[in-house]
C-alpha positions in Angstrom: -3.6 -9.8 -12.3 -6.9 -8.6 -10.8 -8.0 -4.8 -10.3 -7.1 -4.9 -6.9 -3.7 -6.4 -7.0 -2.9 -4.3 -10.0 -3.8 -1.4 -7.6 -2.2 -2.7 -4.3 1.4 -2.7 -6.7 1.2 1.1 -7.3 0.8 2.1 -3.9 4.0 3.3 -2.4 4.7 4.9 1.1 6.4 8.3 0.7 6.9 10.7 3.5 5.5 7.7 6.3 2.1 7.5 4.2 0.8 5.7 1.4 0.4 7.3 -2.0 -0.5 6.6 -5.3 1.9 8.5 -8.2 -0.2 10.7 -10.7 1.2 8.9 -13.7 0.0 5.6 -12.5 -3.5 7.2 -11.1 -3.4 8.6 -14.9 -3.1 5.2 -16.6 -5.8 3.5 -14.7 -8.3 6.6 -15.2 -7.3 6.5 -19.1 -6.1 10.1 -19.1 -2.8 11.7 -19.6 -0.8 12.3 -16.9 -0.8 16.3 -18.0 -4.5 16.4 -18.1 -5.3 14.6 -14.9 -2.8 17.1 -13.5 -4.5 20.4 -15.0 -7.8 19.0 -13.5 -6.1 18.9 -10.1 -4.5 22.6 -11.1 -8.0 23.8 -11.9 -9.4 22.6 -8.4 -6.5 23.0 -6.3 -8.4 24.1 -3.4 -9.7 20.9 -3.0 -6.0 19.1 -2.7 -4.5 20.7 0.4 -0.8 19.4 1.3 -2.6 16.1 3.2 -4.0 15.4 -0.1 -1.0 15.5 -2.7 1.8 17.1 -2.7 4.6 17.4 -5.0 7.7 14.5 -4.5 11.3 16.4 -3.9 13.9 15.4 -5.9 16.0 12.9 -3.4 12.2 10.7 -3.4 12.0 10.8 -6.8 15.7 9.5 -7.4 14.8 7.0 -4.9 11.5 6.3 -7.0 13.8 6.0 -10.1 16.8 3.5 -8.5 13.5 0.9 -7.5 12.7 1.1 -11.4 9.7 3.2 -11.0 10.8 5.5 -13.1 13.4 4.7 -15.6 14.2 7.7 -17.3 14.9 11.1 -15.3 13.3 14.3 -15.7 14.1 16.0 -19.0 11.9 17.5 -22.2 13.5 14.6 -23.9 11.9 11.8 -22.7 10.9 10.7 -19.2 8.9 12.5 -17.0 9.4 16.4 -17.1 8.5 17.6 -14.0 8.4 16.2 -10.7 5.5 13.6 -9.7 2.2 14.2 -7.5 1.7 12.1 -5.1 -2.0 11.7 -3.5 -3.0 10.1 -0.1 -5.9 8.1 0.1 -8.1 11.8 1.4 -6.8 13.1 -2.1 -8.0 9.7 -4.1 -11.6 10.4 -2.7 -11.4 13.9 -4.0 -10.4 12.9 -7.5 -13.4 11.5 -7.4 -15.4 14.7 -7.6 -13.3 16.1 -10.3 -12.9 13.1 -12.4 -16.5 12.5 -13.8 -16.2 9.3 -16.1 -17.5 6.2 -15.5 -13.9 4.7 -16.1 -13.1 7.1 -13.1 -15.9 5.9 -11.0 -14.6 1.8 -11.2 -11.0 2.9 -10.9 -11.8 4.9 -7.8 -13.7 2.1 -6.0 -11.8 -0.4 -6.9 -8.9 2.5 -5.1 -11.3 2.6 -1.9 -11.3 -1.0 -1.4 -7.5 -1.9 -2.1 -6.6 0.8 0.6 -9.7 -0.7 3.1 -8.3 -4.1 2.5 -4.7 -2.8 3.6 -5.7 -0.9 6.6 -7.7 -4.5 7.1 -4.2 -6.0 7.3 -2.4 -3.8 8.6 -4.6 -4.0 11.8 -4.0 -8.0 11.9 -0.5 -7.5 12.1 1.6 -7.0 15.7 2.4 -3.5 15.8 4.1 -2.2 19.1 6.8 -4.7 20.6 4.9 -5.7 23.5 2.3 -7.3 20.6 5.8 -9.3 19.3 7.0 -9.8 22.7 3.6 -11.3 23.9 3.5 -13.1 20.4 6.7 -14.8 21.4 5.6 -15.4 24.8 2.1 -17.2 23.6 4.5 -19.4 20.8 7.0 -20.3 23.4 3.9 -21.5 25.9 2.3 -22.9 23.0 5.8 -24.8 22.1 5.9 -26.3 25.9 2.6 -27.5 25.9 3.1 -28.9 22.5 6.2 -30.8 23.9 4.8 -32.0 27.5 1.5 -33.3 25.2 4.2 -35.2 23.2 5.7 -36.6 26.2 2.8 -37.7 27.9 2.1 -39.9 24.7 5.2 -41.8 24.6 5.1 -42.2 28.3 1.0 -43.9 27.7 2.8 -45.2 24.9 5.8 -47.0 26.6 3.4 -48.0 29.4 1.3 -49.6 27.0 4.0 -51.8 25.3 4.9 -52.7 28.8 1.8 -54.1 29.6 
């Protein structure tokens, strides 16, 4: 799987906008989750509450029954405190704190997954006058399709005829 489909898979929308988890965020920068965290901690003025914040514990259950997470929270295994979640505004600013060239490529590679989904997203009908109109154009479309068709066996009948 390429960077950038490896990166569209760990994007989830949580709370109407899309996030990346900071244990997935951790794997791809090659640091623990705890120490990518504490680097947030020590800059948290940089990460206001459109940034990150902290999932509750109904989306993290909800995270856990789509296999995100398989284990709970515990000291026994799983994750032991609740996740971070960061918006794309917060991916840019892990940029600053994260110096490593590892973190560099990862965060670019970040940028353009979330361009290219905006990119789509924008293609896509998204009021229901844009569907409504859709189906209007495909039904007109579908008509004209048919009366071309028509027309042809009608040349096509006159032609035998003759």
């Amino acid at each position: 799987m390429d960077q950038l489909a490896r990166i569209k898979s760990l994007i989830y929308e949580i709370r109407g906008v899309k996030v990346m988890l900071d244990k997935d965020l951790a794997e791809l920068y090659h640091v623990t989750t705890g120490n990518l965290n504490k680097a947030v901690k020590r800059n948290h003025k940089r990460f206001p509450p459109d940034f990150m914040f902290q999932l509750n514990k109904t989306e993290f259950e909800q995270l856990k029954s789509d296999l995100i997470f398989q284990n709970g929270t515990s000291s026994w295994g799983g994750t032991r405190k609740l996740p971070f979640a960061f918006t794309e505004q917060g991916l840019a600013m892990l940029s600053g704190i994260l110096n490593s060239d590892i973190a560099i490529d990862v965060n670019i590679s970040i940028m353009r997954t979330f361009v290219a989904l905006r990119r789509m997203a924008a293609t896509l009908p998204n009021t229901t006058s844009d569907v409504t109109q859709l189906r209007k154009d495909f039904e007109e479309l579908k008509l004209d399709i048919e009366d071309i068709l028509r027309d042809q066996n009608e040349i096509n009948e006159d032609t035998r005829l003759q």
